[in-house]
C-alpha positions as CSV (number, residue, x, y, z in Angstrom):
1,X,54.6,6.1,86.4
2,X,55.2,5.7,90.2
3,X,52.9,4.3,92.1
4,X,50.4,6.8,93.9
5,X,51.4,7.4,97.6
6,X,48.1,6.4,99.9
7,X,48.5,7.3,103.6
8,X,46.1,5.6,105.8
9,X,45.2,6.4,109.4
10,X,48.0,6.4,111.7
11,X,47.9,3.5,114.3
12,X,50.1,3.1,117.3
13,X,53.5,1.3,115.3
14,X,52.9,3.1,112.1
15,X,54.9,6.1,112.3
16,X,58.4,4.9,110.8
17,X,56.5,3.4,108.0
18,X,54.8,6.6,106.7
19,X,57.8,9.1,107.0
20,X,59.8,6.5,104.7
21,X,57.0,6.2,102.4
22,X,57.1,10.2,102.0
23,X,60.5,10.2,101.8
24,X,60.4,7.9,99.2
25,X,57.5,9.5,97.5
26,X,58.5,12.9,97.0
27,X,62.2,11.6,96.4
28,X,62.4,13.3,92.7
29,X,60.7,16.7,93.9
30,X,63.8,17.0,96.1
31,X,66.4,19.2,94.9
32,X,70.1,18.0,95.5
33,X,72.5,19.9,98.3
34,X,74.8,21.0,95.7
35,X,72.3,21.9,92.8
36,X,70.0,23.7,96.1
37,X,73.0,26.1,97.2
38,X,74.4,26.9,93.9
39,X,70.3,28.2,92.8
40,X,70.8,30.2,96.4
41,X,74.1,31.6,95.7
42,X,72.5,32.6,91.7
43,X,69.1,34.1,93.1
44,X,71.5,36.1,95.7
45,X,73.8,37.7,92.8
46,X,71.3,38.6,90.3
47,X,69.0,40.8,92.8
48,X,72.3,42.3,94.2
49,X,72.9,44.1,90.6
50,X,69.7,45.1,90.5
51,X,68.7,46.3,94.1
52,X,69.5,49.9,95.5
53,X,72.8,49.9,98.0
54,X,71.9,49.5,101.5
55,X,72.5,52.5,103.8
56,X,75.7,50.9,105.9
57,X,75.5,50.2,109.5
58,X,77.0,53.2,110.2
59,X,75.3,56.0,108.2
60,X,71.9,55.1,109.3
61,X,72.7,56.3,113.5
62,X,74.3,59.1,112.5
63,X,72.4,60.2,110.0
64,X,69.5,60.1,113.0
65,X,72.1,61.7,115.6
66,X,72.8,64.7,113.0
67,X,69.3,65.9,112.9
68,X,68.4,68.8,115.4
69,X,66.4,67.1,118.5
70,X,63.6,69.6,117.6
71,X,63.4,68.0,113.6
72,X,63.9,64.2,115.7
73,X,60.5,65.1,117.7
74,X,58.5,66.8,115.0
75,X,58.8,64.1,112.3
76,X,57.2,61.7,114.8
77,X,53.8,63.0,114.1
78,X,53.6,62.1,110.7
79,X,53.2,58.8,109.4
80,X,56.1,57.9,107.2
81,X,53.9,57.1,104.1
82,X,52.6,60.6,104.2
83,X,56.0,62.5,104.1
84,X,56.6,63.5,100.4
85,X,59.8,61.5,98.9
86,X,61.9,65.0,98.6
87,X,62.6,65.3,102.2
88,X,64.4,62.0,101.9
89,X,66.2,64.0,98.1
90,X,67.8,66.7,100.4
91,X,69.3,64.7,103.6
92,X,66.0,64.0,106.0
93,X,65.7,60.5,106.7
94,X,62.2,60.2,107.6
95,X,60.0,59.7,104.3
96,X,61.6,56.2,103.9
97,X,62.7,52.9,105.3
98,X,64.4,54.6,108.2
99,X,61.8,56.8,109.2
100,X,60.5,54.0,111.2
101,X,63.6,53.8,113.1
102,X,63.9,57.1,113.8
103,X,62.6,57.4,117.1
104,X,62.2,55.5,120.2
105,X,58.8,56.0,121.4
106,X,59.8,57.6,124.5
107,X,61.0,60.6,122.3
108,X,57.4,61.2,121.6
109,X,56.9,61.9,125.2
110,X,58.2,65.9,125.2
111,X,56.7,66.4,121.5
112,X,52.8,65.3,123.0
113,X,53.7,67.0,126.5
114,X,54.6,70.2,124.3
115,X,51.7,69.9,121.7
116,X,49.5,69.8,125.3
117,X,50.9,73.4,126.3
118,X,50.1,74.7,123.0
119,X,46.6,73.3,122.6
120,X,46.3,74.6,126.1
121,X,47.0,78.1,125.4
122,X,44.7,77.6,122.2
123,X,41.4,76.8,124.3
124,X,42.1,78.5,127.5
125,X,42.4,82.2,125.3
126,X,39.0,80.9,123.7
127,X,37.6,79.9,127.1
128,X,38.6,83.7,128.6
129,X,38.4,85.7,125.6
130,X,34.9,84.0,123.9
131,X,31.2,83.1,124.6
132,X,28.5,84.8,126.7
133,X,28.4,84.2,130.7
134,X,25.0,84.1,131.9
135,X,24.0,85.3,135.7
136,X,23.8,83.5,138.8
137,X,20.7,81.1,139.3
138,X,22.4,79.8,142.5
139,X,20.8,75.9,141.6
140,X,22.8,73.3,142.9
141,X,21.2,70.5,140.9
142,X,21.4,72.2,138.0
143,X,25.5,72.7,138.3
144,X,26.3,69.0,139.0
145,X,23.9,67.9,136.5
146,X,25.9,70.0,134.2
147,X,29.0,69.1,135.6
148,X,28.1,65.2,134.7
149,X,27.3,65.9,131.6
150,X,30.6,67.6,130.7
151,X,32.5,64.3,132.1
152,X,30.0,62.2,130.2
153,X,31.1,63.7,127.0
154,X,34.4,63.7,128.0
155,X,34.7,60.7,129.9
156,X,36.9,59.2,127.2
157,X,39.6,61.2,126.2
158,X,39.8,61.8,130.2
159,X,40.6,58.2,130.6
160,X,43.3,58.0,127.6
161,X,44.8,61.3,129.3
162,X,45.1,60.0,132.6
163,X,46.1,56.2,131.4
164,X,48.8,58.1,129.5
165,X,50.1,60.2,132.7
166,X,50.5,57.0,134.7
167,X,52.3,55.6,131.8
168,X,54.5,58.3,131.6
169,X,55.3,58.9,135.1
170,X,57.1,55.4,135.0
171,X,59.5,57.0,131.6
172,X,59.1,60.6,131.9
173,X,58.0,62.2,134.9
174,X,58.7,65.6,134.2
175,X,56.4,64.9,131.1
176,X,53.5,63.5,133.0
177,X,53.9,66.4,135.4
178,X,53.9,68.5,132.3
179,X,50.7,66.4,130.9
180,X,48.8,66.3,133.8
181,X,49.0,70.1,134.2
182,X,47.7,70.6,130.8
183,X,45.1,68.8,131.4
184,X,43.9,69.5,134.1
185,X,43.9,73.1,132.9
186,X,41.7,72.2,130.3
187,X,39.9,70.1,132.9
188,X,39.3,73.3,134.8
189,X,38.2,75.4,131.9
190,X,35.7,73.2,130.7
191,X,34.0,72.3,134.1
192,X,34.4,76.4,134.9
193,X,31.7,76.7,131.4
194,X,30.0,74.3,132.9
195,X,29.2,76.0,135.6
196,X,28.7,79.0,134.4
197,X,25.6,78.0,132.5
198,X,24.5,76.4,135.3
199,X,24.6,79.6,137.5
200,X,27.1,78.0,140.0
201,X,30.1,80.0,138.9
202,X,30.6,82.4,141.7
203,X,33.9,84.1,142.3
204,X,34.3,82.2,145.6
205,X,33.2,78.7,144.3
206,X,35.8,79.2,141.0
207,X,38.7,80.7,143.4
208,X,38.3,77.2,145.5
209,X,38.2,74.6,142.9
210,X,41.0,76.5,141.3
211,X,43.1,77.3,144.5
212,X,42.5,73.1,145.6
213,X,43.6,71.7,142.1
214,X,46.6,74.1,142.1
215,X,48.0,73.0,145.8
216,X,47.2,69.3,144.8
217,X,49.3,69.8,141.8
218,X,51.9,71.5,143.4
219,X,52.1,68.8,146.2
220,X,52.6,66.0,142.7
221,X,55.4,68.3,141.5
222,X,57.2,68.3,144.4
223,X,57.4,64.6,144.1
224,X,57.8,64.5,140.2
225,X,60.6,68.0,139.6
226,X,62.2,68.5,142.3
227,X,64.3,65.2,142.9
228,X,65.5,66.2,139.4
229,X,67.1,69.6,140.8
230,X,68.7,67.4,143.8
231,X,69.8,65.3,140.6
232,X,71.3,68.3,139.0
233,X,68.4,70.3,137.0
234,X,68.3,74.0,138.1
235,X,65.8,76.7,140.0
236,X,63.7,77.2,136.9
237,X,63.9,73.7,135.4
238,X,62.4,72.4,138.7
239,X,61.8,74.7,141.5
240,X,60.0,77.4,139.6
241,X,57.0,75.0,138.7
242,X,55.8,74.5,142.5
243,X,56.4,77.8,143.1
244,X,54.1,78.9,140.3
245,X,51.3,76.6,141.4
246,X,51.1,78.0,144.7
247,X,51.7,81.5,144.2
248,X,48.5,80.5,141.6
249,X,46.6,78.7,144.5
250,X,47.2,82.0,146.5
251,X,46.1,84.2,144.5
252,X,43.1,82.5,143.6
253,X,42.2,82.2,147.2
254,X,42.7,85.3,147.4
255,X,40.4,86.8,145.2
256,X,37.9,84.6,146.5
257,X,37.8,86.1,149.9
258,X,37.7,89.5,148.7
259,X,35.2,91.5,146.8
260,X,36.3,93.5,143.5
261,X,36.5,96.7,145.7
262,X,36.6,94.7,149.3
263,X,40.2,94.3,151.3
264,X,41.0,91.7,154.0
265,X,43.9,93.0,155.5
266,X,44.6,90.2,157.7
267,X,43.7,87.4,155.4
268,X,46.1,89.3,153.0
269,X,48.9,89.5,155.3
270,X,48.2,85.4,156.0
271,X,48.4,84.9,153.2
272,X,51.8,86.8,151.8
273,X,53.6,85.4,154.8
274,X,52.8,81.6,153.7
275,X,54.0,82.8,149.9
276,X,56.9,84.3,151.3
277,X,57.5,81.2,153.9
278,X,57.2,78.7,150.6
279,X,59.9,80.5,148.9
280,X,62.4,80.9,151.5
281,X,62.0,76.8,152.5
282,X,62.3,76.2,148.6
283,X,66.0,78.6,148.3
284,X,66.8,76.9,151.5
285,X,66.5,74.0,150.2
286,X,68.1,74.7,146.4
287,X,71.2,76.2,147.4
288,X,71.4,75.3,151.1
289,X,72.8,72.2,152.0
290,X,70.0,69.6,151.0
291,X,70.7,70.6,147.9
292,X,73.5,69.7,145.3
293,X,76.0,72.1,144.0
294,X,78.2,71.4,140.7
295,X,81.8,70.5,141.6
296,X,84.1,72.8,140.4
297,X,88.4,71.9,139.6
298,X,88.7,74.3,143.0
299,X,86.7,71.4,145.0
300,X,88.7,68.6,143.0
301,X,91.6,70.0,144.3
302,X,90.6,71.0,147.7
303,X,89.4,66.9,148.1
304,X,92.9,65.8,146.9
305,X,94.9,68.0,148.8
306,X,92.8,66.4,151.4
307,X,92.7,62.8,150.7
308,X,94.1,60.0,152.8
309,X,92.4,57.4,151.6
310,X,93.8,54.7,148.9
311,X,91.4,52.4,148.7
312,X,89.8,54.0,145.3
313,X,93.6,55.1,144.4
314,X,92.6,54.0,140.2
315,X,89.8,56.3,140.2
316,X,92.1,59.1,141.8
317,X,94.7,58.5,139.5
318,X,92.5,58.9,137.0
319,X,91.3,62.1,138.2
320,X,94.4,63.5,138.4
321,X,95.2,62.9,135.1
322,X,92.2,64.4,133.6
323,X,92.9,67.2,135.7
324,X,96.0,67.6,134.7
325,X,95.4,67.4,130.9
326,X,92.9,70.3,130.9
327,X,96.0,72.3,132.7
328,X,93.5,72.5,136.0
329,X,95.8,70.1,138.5
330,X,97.1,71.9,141.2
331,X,97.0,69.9,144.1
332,X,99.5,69.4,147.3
333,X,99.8,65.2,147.4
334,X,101.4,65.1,151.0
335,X,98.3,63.8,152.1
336,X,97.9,60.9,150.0
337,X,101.3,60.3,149.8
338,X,101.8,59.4,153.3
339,X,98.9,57.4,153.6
340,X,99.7,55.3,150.6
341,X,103.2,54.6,152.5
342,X,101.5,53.7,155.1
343,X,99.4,51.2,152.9
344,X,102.8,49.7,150.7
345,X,105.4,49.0,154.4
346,X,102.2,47.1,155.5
347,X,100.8,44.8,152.6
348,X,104.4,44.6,150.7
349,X,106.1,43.0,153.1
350,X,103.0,40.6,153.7
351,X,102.7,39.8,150.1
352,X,99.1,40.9,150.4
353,X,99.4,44.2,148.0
354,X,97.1,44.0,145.1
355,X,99.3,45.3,142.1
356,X,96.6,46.6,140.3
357,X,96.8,50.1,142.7
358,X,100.6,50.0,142.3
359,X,100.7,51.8,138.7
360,X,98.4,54.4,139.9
361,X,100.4,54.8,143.1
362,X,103.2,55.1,141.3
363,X,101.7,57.7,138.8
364,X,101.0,60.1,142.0
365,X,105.0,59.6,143.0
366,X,103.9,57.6,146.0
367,X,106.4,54.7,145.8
368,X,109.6,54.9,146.9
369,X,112.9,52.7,146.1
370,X,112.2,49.4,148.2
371,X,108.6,49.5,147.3
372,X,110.0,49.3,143.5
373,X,112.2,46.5,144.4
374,X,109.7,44.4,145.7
375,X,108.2,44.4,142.3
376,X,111.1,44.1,139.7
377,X,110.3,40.9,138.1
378,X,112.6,41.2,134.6
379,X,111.3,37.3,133.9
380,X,107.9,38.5,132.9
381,X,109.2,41.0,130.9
382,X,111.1,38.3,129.3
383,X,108.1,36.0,128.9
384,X,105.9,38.9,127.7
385,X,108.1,39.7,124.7
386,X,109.1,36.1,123.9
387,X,105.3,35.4,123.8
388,X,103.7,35.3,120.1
389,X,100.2,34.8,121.2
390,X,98.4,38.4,122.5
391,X,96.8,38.2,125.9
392,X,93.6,40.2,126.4
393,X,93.5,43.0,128.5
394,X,97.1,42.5,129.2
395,X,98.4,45.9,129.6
396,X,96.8,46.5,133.0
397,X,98.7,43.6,134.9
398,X,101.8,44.4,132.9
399,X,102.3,47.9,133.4
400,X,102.9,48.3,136.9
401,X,106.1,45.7,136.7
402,X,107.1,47.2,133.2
403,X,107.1,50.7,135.2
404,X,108.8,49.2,138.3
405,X,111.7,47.7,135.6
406,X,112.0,50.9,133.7
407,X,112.8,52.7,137.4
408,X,115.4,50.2,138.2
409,X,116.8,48.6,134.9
410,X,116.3,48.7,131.7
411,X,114.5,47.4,128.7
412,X,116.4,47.2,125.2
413,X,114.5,48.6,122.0
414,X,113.7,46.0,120.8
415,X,111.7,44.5,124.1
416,X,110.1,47.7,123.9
417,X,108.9,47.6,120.3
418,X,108.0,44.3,120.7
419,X,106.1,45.0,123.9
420,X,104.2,47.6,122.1
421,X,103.0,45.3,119.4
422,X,101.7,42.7,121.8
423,X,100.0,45.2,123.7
424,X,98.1,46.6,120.7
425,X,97.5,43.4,119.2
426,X,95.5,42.9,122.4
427,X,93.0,45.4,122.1
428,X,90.1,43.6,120.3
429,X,87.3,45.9,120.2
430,X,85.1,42.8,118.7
431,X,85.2,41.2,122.1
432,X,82.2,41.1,124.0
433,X,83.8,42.5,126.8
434,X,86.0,44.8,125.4
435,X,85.7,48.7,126.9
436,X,87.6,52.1,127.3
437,X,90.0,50.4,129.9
438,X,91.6,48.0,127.9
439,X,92.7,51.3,125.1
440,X,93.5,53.7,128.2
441,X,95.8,51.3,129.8
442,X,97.2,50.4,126.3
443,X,98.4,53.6,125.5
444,X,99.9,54.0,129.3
445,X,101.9,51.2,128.4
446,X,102.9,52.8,125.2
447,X,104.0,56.5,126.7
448,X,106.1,54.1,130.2
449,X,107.9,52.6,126.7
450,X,108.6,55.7,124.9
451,X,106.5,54.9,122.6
452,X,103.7,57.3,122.3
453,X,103.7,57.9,118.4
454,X,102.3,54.6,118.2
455,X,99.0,55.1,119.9
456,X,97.8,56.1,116.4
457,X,97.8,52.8,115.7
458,X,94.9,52.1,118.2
459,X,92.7,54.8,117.0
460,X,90.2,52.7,115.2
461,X,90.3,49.7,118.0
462,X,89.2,53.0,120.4
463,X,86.2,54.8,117.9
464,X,85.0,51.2,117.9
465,X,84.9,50.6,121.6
466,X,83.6,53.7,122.0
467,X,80.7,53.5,119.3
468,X,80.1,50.7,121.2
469,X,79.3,51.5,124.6
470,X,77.9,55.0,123.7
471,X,74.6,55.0,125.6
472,X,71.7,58.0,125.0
473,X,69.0,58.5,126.9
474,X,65.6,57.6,125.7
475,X,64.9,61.3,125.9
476,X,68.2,62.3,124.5
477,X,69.1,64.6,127.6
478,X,71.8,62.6,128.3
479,X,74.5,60.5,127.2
480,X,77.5,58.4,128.3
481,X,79.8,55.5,128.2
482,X,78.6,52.2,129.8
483,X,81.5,50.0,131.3
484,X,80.7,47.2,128.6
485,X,78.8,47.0,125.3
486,X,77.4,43.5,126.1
487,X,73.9,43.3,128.0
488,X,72.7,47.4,126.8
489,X,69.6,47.7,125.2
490,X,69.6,48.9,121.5
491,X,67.2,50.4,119.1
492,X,66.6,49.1,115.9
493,X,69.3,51.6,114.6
494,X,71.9,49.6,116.8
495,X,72.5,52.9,119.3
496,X,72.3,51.7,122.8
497,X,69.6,53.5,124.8
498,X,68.3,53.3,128.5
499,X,65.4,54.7,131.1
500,X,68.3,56.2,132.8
501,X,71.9,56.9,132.9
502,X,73.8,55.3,136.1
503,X,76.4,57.0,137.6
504,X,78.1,53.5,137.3
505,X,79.4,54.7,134.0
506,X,81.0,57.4,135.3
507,X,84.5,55.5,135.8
508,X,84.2,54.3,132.4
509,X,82.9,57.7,131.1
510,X,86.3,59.3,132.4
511,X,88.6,56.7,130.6
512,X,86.6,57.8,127.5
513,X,87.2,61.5,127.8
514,X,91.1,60.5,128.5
515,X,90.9,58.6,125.1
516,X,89.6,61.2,123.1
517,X,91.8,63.9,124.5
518,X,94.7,61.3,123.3
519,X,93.3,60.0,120.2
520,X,90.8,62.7,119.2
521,X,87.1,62.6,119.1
522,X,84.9,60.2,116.7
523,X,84.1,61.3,113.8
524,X,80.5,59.7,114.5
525,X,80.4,61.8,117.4
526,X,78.4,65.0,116.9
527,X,78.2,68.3,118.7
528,X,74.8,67.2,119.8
529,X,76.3,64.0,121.7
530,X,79.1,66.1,122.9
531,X,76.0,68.5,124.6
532,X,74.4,64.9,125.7
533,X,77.6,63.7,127.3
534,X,78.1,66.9,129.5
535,X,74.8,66.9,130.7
536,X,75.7,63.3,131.9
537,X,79.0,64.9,133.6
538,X,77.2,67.8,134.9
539,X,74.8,65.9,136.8
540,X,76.6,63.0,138.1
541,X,79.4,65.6,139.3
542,X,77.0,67.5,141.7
543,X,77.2,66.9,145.4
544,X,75.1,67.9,148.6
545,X,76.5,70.6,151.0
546,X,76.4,68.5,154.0
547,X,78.6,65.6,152.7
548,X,81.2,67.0,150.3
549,X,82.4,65.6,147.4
550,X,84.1,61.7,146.7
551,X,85.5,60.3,144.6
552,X,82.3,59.5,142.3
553,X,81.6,63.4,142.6
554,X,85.4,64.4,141.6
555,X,85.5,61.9,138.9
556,X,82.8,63.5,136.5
557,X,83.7,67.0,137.4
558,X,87.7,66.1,136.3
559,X,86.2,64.5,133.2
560,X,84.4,67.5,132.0
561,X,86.7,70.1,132.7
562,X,88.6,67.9,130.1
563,X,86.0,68.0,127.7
564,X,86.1,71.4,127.8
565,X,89.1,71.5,127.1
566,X,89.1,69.6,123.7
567,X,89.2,72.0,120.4
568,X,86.1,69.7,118.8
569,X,84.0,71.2,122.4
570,X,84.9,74.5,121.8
571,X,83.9,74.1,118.4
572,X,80.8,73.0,119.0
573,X,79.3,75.6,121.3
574,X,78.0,77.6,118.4
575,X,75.6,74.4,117.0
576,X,74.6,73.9,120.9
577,X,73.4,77.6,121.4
578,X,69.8,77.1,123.0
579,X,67.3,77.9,119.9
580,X,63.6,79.7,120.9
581,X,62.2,76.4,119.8
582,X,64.6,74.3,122.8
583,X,64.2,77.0,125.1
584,X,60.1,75.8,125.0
585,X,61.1,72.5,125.1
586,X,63.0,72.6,127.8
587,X,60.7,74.7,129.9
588,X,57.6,72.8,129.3
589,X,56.2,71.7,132.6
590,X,57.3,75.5,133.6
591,X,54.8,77.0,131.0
592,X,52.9,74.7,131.6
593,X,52.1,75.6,135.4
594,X,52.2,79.3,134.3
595,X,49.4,78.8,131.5
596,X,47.4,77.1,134.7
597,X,47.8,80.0,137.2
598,X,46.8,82.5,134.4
599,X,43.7,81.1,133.3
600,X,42.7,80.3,136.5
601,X,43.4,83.6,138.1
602,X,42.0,85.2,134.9
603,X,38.8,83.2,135.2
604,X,38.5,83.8,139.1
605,X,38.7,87.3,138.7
606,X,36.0,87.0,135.6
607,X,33.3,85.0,137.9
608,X,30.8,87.2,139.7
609,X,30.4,87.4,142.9
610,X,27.5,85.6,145.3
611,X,24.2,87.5,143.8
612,X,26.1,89.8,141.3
613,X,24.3,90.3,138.1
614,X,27.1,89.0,135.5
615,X,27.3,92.1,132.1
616,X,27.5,89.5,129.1
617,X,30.5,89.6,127.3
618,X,30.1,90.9,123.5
């Protein structure tokens, strides 16, 4: 029997001492490293026979992304445990493990902001359409006790409301605005009974409170809807909810100045020229030049025929090409072409030419023979082929001398084939820094070489990179292609989301479009991220009248036109149809403001006048 292990108090010195004497003391309770792994590698196998199959990496986002946004938002009211197991029997992931994963909590945002429109309509009918309105006892005390006793019972869920619309003003402004209309419609209906009871209801006294809250609100909307038109939201997604609000506030005031069978002529008149004033600035400023306009192939080619400037001459290449594969190119290059000579007699000669422009110049036919000359180099041609060991991202830095040999020389069969090999071999999509570019300038390579067939051999290299860097929204209104997979955000389904889609992405976005008009869309793709990804390109294409389009305008608008051009986007206009229930959706904060203006007109027009006996309602 071993001796029994006594530990006594620890004293400056003893420390070695008593971790050898427990090492030595629970020496046979140790398991050895070979007996240890082969119980881990035993346990492992026995409870994979007997487990379920995991869902695989891939189902689990698309299964999400294949739901209707509507079904997304409506399943994040319920508590997963509470969702019977048969929705999970017939394809609708939300009863089980997943259901948990289903939505960021930023989706929840429109869901709540819609529930608010409908619980609005709910009470404000009630308010209007219910109860008994007592007369006027014209007591001043009496209405602001009442008043404070209605925020003292409601003191609460005011605080949560209005805690929420500062939260939400930082992740969805449109949703606070829609939020913090709703409530304060409810607000207004509440303190309105309030002081009805209390006698201090008068038609004049309800037209101001109303007419106030409305103008404050539309001041918060201009602030909170309307950058999103500049951004590329139209009249009624933005505009229309301002406009609303004051025609509300207007009316409101004006029903407070007049009796029911009174007339103010001149008030009126005031009053229908400030309306009328307020639209005209709010046209003027949608489709005059403060405001953006889409970019249409006409204005891409109207900017090309124009351009003289090479300094972005990639991203016009680029441009052109997308242009031209949707059969919408039709652009005279004089322009550009001279300037680009201008730009190649100057830094050639200096040696201080970047070669990265030169296989986009020479794409556009802007090189001529001693510009090829300069860059003939058939020794890293020779290198390249000879070389077994693939170079990443390769293909960018080769193809402007492989095009510039092919003009001049030649390059046997077996070079090319060999070229070809080495230049797929060098797409690793596993790379942390692998992206569209590396697969667009891959397959360039490939169609310079005659070899264009084999870009089928890069198809799942490019679905990878693209699954990759595909980005949503946290709201799902928008998706794109980020430059890089490495640094984005993802949820715990793996699909990269963000606050907001840069127009950084746009370059990248383009090369992506090119790809899939090559290589075909992703199967993972759905017609629902096809609608995502051309609200990205609608918006980052739009430009203000004043300053034209650029490049970063042109870029977009080329990329979509493609789009719209691929069979799987014609095909999926009849699954992205607006439906009655996305139609409400979308125009939240819009029925939102409307629901305010009628009540509060409604109720206005209800209150009695200074002194007028009020008929109760029965």
């Amino acid at each position: 029997m071993k001796k029994p292990l006594v530990i006594e108090d620890l004293i400056e010195g003893e420390g070695d001492q008593l971790s050898q004497d427990l090492f030595d003391g629970l020496g046979e309770l140790r398991a050895g490293h070979d007996e240890f792994l082969r119980g881990v590698k035993q346990r492992i196998g026995e409870e994979a026979e007997t487990s379920e199959p995991m869902e695989s990496d891939e189902s689990k986002p698309q299964a999400i992304l294949k739901l209707p946004v509507f079904v997304q938002r409506a399943a994040a009211f319920f508590p997963p445990i509470l969702l019977p197991q048969g929705m999970i029997k017939i394809g609708l992931p939300v009863g089980g493990k997943l259901s948990t994963k289903l939505l960021p909590g930023v989706l929840l945002l429109p869901a709540i902001s819609a529930a608010m429109v409908l619980l609005t309509l709910a009470l404000g009918l009630r308010a209007v359409l219910g109860g008994e309105k007592l007369g006027q006892r014209q007591n001043e005390v009496a209405a602001r006790d009442d008043s404070k006793a209605w925020w003292r019972r409601y003191w609460l869920p005011s605080l949560v409301m209005m805690i929420g619309v500062v939260w939400m003003l930082f992740h969805a402004p449109a949703d606070a605005l829609t939020l913090l209309v709703s409530f304060s419609t409810l607000v207004f209906l509440g303190v309105y009974a309030s002081l009805t009871r209390a006698g201090l209801a008068s038609r004049q006294e309800v037209a101001k409170r109303a007419a106030v809250a409305m103008y404050w609100l539309m001041a918060i909307s201009l602030q909170l809807s309307v950058p999103d038109t500049f951004g590329g939201h139209g009249l009624i997604g933005a505009w229309l909810v301002p406009l609303v609000l004051v025609f509300g506030g207007v009316v409101c005031w004006r029903l407070g100045k007049l009796g029911r069978r009174g007339r103010d002529p001149v008030a009126g008149r005031s009053r229908a020229v400030m309306v009328v004033c307020f639209v005209a600035v709010v046209l003027a400023l949608h489709f005059g030049p403060t405001g953006k306009s889409p970019t249409s192939p006409e204005d891409v080619n109207q900017w090309l025929s124009s351009l003289d400037d090479t300094s972005q001459i990639n991203q016009v290449e680029l441009i052109a090409s997308n242009m031209e594969a949707a059969g919408e190119l039709s652009f005279d290059p004089k322009a550009l072409r001279s300037a680009a000579k201008r730009r190649l007699d100057e830094e050639i000669p200096g040696r201080s030419f970047n070669l990265l422009y030169a296989a986009a110049l020479m794409e556009l036919g802007c090189f001529e023979e001693e510009h090829y000359r300069a860059l003939v180099n058939p020794e890293a041609i020779e290198r390249y082929t000879r070389s077994a060991v693939p170079m990443a991202n390769n293909a960018r830095h080769l193809l402007p001398v492989l095009m510039a040999e092919l003009h001049l020389g030649s390059v046997s069969m077996e070079q090319r084939e060999a070229i070809a090999s080495r230049v797929i071999a060098a797409v690793d999509p596993d790379h942390k820094y692998a992206h569209a570019e590396d697969v667009f300038y891959a397959v360039r390579v490939l169609d310079v070489l005659g070899l264009s067939d084999r870009a089928t051999e890069l198809q799942p290299a490019a679905d990878a990179i693209l699954r990759a860097t595909w980005v949503l929204e946290d709201d799902e209104e928008e998706g794109a292609f980020a430059s890089f997979s490495i640094g984005l955000e993802r949820d715990e389904t793996g699909l990269a989301r963000a606050d907001r889609l840069t127009f950084v992405w746009g370059h990248a976005t383009a090369e992506s479009i090119w790809i899939m008009n090559r290589l075909g869309v992703p199967q993972w793709m759905s017609a629902r991220d096809l609608g995502v990804l051309d609200a990205y390109l609608e918006r980052t294409s739009r430009y203000y009248g004043f300053s034209g389009i650029d490049a970063y305008d042109a870029e977009p608008a080329a990329a979509q036109a493609l789009m719209h051009a691929l069979p799987e986007w014609k095909a999926a206009q009849a699954e992205l149809e607006p439906t009655i229930l996305g139609t409400f959706y979308d125009l939240r904060a819009l029925l939102a403001a409307v629901l305010l203006a009628a009540f509060s007109i409604i109720l206005t027009w209800m209150a009695p006048e200074e002194g007028e006996e009020v008929v109760p309602l029965g």
